[in-house]
N, C-alpha and C positions, 0 to 999 in steps of 0.2 A: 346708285340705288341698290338696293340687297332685296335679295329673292325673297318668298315664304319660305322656299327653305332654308334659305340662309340664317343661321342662328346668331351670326354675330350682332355685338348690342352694340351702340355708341355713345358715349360720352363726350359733348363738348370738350368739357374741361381738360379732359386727357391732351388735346393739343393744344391746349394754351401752357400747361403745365411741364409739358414731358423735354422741353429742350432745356429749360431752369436747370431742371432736377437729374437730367442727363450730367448737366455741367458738375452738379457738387456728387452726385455717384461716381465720376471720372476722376474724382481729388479726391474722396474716402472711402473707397472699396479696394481690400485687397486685389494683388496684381490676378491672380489665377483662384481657382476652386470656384465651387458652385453658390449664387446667390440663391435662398429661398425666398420666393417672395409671398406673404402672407396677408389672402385679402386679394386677389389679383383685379376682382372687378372684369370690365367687358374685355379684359386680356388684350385693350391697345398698347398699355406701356408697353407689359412682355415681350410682343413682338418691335415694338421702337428698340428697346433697350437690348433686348437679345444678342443681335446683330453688330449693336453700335459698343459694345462691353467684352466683344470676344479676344481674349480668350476663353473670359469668364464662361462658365452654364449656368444657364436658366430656368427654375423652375417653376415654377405659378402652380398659384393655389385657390381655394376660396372654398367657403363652406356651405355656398349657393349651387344646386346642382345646374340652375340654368346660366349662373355665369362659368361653368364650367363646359358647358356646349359654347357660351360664347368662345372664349380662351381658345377652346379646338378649334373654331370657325378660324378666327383671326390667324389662330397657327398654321391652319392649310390655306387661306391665301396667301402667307407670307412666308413661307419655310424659312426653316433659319436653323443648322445643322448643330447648335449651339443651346437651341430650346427645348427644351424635355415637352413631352405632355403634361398639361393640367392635371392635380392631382385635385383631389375633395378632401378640404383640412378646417377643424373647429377651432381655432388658436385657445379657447378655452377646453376643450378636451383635449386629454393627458391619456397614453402617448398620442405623439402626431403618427402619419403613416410612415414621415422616416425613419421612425423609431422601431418600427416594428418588426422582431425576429420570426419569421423569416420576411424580408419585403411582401408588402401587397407586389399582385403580380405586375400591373402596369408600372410601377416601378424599377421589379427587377430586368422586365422586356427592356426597360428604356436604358438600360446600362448606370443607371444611379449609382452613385458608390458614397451613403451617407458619410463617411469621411471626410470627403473632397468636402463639406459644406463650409463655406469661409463667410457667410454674411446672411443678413435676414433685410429683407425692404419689407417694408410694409406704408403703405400709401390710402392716405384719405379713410380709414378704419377707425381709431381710436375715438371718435366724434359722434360715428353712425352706427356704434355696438354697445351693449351693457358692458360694465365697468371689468366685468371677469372674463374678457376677451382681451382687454390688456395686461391682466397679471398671468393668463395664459400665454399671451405671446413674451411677456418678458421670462416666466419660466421656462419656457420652451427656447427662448437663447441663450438662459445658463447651461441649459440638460448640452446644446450641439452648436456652440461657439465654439469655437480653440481660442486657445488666449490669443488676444492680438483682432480677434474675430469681431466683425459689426453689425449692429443695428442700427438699420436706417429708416427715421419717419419723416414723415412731412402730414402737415395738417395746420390745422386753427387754433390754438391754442391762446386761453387765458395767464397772464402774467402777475403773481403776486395778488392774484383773486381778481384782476381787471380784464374787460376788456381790452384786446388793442386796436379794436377800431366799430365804430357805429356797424359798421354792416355785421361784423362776428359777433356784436350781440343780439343784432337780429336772426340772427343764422342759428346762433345757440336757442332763440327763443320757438324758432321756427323746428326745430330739430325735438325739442322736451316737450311739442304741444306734440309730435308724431308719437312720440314714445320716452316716457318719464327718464326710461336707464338710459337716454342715448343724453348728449350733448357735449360742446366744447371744454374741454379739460384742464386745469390748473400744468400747466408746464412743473411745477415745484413739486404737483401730486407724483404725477410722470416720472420727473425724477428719482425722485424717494424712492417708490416701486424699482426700479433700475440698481439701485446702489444696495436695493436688499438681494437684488439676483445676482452682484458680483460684476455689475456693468457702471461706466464709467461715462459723465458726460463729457464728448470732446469737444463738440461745439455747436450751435446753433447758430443758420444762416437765413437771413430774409428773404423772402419769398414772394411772388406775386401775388394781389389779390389778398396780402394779409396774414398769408400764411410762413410757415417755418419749415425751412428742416435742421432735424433734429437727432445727431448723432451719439451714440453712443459706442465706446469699446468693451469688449470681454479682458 
C-alpha cells in the first residue's frame, strides 16, 4: 500500500506487459547509449527496464506533470544508477528539452550527454494522444537518432483498416467516445509517417492482449 504522500501511480497493465516487451528490447536496442523514453506513464516500466538494460541509461519522460512525480516516486523506491530523472517532454512540441542549447538544468545536474542518445521507446501513447503527438515523436527521431538508431512502440494497432480483434474494437470505440483525436491507429498510417522521417520498418512482433511492437530503424 503507498502513503498520501506517496506519488507513485499504478498501472495493472505495466506488469502484465513489461517482461514481453523486456524480451524484444533485449533483441532491438542498441548494445550501449541512452534510451529516451517518450510517454513514460506511472514510471514502472523505467524502473523495471532501467536496471534489467544496463549498460544502457535511461531516461523517462512524459508531458503530464503528475506522472512525472510518479516516475520520481517509482525512481526513489528503486534506485537504479543507470536512470536519469524524469524530464517533462510534449512529443508534439519542437524542440524537446534534449534539444535545448544550453540543457535545462536538471538535465545538465544529471550528466545527460544528448549524443549518447541511441533509441526512443515509446509505450502505450500513439492510441491515448491527438494524432500530432505521433508525427512529433517520429520527428523528434529524425532531429536525435544516429543512423543505426531505434524506435521502439508497442500498442493496438489496426491492420489494413481492420481490426485485429473484437476487444481493440471496442477499445478504439471506448477510447473516440473519451476524446474524438485519441484512438487505435492504422499500422500502414504509422508507417508512412516513419518512412517520411528517414525511418525504416524492421519488424513487427505479437504481443499480449492484441497488441504489437513495433520497430523501426534511423
Amino acid at each position: 500500500m503507498t502513503s498520501p504522500s506517496d506519488h507513485r501511480q499504478y498501472a495493472a497493465a505495466t506488469d502484465r506487459n513489461r517482461e514481453p516487451i523486456l524480451a524484444v528490447l533485449q533483441d532491438v536496442l542498441p548494445e550501449t547509449g541512452t534510451v529516451l523514453e517518450i510517454s513514460s506513464g506511472t514510471g514502472q516500466h523505467a524502473v523495471f527496464f532501467a536496471p534489467r538494460l544496463a549498460p544502457r541509461r535511461w531516461l523517462p519522460s512524459d508531458a503530464n506533470p503528475l506522472a512525472i512525480d510518479s516516475i520520481a516516486a517509482w525512481r526513489s523506491h528503486h534506485p537504479c544508477e543507470t536512470l536519469y530523472p524524469p524530464i517533462l517532454l510534449d512529443a508534439a512540441i519542437s524542440p524537446w528539452p534534449v534539444e535545448q542549447v544550453p540543457l535545462p538544468a536538471s538535465l545538465a545536474d544529471s550528466g545527460f550527454e544528448p549524443g549518447a542518445i541511441a533509441a526512443l521507446v515509446n509505450i502505450n501513447m500513439i492510441h491515448i494522444s491527438p494524432w500530432s503527438a505521433t508525427l512529433g515523436l517520429f520527428a523528434g527521431a529524425e532531429r536525435l537518432l544516429p543512423p543505426g538508431g531505434v524506435l521502439y512502440l508497442y500498442g493496438p494497432y489496426k491492420q489494413q483498416g481492420q481490426h485485429t480483434a473484437p476487444s481493440n474494437a471496442a477499445f478504439d470505440e471506448s477510447l473516440r467516445a473519451q476524446n474524438p483525436d485519441w484512438g487505435v491507429r492504422n499500422l500502414e498510417d504509422v508507417v508512412a509517417v516513419a518512412i517520411a522521417h528517414q525511418l525504416q520498418l524492421v519488424k513487427t512482433v505479437p504481443m499480449p492482449a492484441n497488441n504489437l511492437s513495433v520497430v523501426f530503424q534511423r
